[in-house]
Each structure stands twice: as structure tokens, then as C-alpha cells.
Backbone as CSV, one residue per row, in Angstrom:
resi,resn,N_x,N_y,N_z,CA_x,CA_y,CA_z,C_x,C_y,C_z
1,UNK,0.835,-1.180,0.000,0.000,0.000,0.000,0.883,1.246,0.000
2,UNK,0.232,2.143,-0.956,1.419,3.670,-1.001,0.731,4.722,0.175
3,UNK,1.795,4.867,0.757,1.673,6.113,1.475,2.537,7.240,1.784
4,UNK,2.218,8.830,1.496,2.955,9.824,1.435,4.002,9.245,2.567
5,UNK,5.109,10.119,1.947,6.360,9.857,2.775,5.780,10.813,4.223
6,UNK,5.166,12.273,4.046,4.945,12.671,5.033,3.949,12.230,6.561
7,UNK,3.604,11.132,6.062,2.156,10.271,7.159,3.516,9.249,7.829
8,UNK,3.291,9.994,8.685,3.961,8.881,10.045,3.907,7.600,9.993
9,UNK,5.099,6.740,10.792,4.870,5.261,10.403,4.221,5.029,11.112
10,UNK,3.745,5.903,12.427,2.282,5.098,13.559,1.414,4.996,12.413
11,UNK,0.848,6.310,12.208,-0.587,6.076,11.022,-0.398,5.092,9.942
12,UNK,0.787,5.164,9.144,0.940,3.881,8.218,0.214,2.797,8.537
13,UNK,1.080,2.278,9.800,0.787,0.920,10.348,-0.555,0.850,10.859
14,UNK,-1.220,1.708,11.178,-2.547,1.929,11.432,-3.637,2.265,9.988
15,UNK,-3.130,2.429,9.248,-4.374,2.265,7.892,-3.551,1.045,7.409
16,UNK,-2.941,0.525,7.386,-2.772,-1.139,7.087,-3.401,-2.231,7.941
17,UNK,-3.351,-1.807,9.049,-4.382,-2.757,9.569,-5.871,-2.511,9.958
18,UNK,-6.550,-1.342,9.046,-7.950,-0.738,8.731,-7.884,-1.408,7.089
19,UNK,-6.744,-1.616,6.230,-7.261,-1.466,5.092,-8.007,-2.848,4.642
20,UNK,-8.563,-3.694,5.281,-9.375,-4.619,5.341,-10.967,-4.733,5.691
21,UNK,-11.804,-4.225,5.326,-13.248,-3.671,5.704,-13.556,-5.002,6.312
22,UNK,-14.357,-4.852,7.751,-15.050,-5.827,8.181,-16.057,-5.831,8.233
23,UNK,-17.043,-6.875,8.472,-18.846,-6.704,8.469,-19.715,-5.952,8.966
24,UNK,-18.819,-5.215,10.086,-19.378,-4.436,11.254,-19.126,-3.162,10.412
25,UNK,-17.724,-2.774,9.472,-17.938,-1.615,8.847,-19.188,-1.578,7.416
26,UNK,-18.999,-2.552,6.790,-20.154,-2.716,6.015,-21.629,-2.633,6.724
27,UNK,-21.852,-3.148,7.264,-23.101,-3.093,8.121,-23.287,-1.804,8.083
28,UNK,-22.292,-1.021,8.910,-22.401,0.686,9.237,-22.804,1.291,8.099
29,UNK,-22.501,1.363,6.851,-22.380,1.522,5.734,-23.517,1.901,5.162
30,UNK,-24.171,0.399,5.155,-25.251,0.256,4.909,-26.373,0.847,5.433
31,UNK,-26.311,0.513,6.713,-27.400,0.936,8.000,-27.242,2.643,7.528
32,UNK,-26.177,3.405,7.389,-26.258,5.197,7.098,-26.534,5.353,5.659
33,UNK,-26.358,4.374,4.593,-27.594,5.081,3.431,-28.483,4.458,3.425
34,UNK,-29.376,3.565,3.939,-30.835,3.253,4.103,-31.058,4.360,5.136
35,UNK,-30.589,4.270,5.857,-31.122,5.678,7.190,-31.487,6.585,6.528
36,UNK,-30.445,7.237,6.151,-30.489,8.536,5.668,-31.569,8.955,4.508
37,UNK,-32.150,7.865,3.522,-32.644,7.589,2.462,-33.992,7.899,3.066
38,UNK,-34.240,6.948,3.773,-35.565,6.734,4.775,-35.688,8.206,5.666
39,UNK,-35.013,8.558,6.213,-35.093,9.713,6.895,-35.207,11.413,6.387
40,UNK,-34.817,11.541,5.336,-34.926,12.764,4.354,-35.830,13.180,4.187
41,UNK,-37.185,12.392,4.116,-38.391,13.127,3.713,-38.460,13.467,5.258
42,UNK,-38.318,12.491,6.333,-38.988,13.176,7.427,-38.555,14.652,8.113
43,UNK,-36.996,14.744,7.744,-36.238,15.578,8.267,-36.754,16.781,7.464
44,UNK,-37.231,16.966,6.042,-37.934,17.942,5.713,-38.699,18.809,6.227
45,UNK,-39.634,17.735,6.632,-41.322,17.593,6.932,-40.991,18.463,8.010
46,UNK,-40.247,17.876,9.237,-39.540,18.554,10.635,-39.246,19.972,10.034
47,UNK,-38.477,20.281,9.697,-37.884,21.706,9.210,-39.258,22.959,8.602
48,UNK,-39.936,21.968,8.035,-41.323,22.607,7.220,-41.966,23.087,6.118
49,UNK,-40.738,21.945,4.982,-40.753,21.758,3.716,-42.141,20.524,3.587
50,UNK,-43.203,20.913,3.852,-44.289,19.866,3.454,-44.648,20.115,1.654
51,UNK,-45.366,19.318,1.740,-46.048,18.762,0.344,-47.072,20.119,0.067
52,UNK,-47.371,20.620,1.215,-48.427,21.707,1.177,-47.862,23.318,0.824
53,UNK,-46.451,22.970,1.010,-45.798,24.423,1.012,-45.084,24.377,2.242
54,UNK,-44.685,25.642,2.579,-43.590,26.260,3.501,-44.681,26.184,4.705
55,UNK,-44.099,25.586,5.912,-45.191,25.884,7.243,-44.835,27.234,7.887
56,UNK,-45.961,27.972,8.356,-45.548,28.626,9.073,-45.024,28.519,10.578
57,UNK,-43.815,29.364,10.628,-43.132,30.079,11.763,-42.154,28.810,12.269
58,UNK,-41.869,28.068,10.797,-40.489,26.763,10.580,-39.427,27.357,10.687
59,UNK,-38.546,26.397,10.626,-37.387,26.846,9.726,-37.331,27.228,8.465
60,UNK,-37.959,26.565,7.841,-38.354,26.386,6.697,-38.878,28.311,5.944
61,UNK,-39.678,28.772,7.084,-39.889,29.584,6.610,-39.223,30.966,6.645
62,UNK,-38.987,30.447,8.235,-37.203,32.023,8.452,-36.232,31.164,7.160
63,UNK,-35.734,29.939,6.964,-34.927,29.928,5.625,-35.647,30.824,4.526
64,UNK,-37.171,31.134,3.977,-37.415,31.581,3.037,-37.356,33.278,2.920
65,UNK,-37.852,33.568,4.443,-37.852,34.592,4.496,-36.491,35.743,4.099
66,UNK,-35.815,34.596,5.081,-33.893,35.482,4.508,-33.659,35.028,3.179
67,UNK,-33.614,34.398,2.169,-33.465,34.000,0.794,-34.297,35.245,0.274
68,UNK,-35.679,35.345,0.560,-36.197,36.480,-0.287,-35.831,38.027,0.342
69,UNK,-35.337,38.518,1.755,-35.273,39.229,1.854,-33.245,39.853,1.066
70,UNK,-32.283,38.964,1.251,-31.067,38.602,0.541,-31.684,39.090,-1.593
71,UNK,-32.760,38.564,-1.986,-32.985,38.707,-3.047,-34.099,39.947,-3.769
72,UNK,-34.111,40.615,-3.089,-34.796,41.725,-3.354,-36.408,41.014,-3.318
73,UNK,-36.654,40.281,-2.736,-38.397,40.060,-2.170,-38.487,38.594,-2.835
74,UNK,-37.630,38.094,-3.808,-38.413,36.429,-4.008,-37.082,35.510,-3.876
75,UNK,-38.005,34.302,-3.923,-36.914,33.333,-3.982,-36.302,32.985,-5.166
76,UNK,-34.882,32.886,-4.941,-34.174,32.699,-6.494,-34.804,31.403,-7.327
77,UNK,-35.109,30.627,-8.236,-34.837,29.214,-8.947,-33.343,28.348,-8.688
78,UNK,-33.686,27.568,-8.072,-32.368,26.885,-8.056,-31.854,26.764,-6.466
79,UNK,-32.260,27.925,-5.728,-31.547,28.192,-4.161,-31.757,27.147,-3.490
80,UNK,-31.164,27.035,-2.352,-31.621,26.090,-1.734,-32.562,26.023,-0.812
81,UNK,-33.174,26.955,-0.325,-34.755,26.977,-0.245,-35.488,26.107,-1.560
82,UNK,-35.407,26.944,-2.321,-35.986,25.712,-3.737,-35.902,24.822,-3.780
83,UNK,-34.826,24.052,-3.645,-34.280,22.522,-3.813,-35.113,22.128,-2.920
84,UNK,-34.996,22.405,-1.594,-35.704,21.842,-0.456,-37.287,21.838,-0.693
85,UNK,-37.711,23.012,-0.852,-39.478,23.001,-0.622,-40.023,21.499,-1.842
86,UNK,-39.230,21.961,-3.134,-39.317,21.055,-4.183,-39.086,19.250,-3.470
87,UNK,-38.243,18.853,-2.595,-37.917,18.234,-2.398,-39.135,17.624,-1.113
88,UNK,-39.405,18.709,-0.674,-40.260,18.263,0.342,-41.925,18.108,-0.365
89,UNK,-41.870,18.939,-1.162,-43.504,18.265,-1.832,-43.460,17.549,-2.899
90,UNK,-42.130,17.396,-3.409,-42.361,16.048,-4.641,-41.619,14.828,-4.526
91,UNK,-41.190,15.030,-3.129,-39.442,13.913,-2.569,-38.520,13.630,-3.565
92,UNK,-37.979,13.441,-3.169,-36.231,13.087,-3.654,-36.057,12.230,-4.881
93,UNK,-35.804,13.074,-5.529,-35.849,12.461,-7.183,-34.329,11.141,-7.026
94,UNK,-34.229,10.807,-8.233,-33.020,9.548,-7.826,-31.815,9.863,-7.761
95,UNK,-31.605,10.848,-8.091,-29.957,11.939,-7.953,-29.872,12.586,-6.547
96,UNK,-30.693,12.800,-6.188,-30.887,13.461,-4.736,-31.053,12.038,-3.800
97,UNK,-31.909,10.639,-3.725,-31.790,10.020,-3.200,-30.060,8.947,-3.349
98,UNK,-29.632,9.413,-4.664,-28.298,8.811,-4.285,-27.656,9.344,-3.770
99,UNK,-27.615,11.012,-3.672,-26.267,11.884,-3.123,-26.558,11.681,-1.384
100,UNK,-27.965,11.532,-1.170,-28.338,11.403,0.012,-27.543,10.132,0.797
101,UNK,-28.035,8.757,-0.137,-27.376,7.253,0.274,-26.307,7.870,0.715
102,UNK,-25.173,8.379,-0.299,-23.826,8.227,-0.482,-23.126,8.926,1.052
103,UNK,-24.103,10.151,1.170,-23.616,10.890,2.472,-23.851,9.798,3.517
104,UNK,-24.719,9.107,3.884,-25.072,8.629,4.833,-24.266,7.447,5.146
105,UNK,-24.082,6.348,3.833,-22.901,5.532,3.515,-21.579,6.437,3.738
106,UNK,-21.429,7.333,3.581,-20.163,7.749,4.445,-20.236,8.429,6.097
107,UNK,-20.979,8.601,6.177,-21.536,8.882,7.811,-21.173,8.043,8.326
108,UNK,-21.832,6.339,8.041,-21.740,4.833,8.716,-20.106,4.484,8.490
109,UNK,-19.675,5.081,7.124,-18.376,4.102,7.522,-17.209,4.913,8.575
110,UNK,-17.533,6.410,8.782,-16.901,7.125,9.735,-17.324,6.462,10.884
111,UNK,-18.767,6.326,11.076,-18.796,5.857,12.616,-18.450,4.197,12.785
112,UNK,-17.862,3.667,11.888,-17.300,2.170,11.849,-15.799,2.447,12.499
113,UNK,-15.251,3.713,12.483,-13.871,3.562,12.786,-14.112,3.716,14.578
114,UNK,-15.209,4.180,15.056,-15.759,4.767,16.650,-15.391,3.409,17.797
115,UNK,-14.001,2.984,18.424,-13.897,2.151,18.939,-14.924,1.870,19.569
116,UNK,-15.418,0.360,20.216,-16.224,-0.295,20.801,-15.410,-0.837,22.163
117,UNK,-16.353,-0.282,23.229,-15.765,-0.949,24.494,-16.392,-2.149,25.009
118,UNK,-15.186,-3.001,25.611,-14.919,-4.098,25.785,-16.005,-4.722,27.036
């Protein structure tokens, strides 16, 4: 395995004996993009991106309010207020549910490195 000359031989020897994925990191993996996948619409919904529109006195809606007040009174196309409200009343198209997986699949395999006590 190559590693910069500048990475210490502790760390070396320590991503050589990580560079073997075990079930428990796969598992993690897994378990954070089904989570995350599954959880997106709700975390919307929470914030106050419903299907119905922006709820009042959300986040959702102080996010809209500063986007339109930042834009001379509306919301831009594209902002991320947009993305979101869009996201919350038509859910997560398949580009958005993969970027979602992918974060979450990397969430799980960070918390795979979280020692376990004995």
C-alpha cells in the first residue's frame, strides 16, 4: 500500500491494519444510506418543507424569508430553499436520493472507525 512519505509510520501501520473492511464496517455503511434515504423526507417535513408548502413560523420559513429578503423580495430558482421546498412536496428524485445514500454511507463508515468498548 502507497503512502505519502509525510504520514507517520504510527498512522501507516494503522491504515494497514484498517485497510481490510469488516462486516461491522459494512453493516455501518449500509445501516447510514438506508437511514439517511428513509429519513430525508422526514427531516424535511420537521424543518417545514411539506407537500403543502412552507409551514408557518419553521425553519423552513425564516430559511425563506432570509433568501427572499437577501434577493430583493423572491426566492431565487435553483436556491436552496428551492431545492428543499421542491424536495419536500415532490421527494427526492433519484440523484438526490443517491447523493443522500452516499452521504449517509459515508456517515456509517466514519462511525465504523468509533472504537467499541470491551
Amino acid at each position: 500500500m502507497f503512502c505519502p512519505s509525510f504520514v507517520s509510520r504510527e498512522v501507516q501501520q494503522w491504515i494497514i491494519r484498517r485497510e481490510t473492511m469488516g462486516v461491522g464496517a459494512v453493516v455501518a455503511i449500509g445501516a447510514g444510506a438506508i437511514g439517511a434515504v428513509a429519513l430525508a423526507p422526514v427531516a424535511l417535513g420537521a424543518a417545514g418543507f411539506t407537500s403543502g408548502g412552507i409551514a408557518a413560523g419553521s425553519i423552513a420559513a425564516k430559511m425563506m424569508s432570509a433568501a427572499a429578503v437577501a434577493n430583493g423580495g423572491g426566492v431565487a430558482a435553483g436556491s436552496t430553499v428551492a431545492v428543499l421546498q421542491s424536495a419536500g412536496a415532490a421527494g427526492l428524485s433519484g440523484a438526490a436520493s443517491a447523493a443522500v445514500a452516499g452521504a449517509g454511507g459515508a456517515v456509517g463508515w466514519l462511525a465504523s472507525f468509533i472504537p467499541r468498548r470491551s
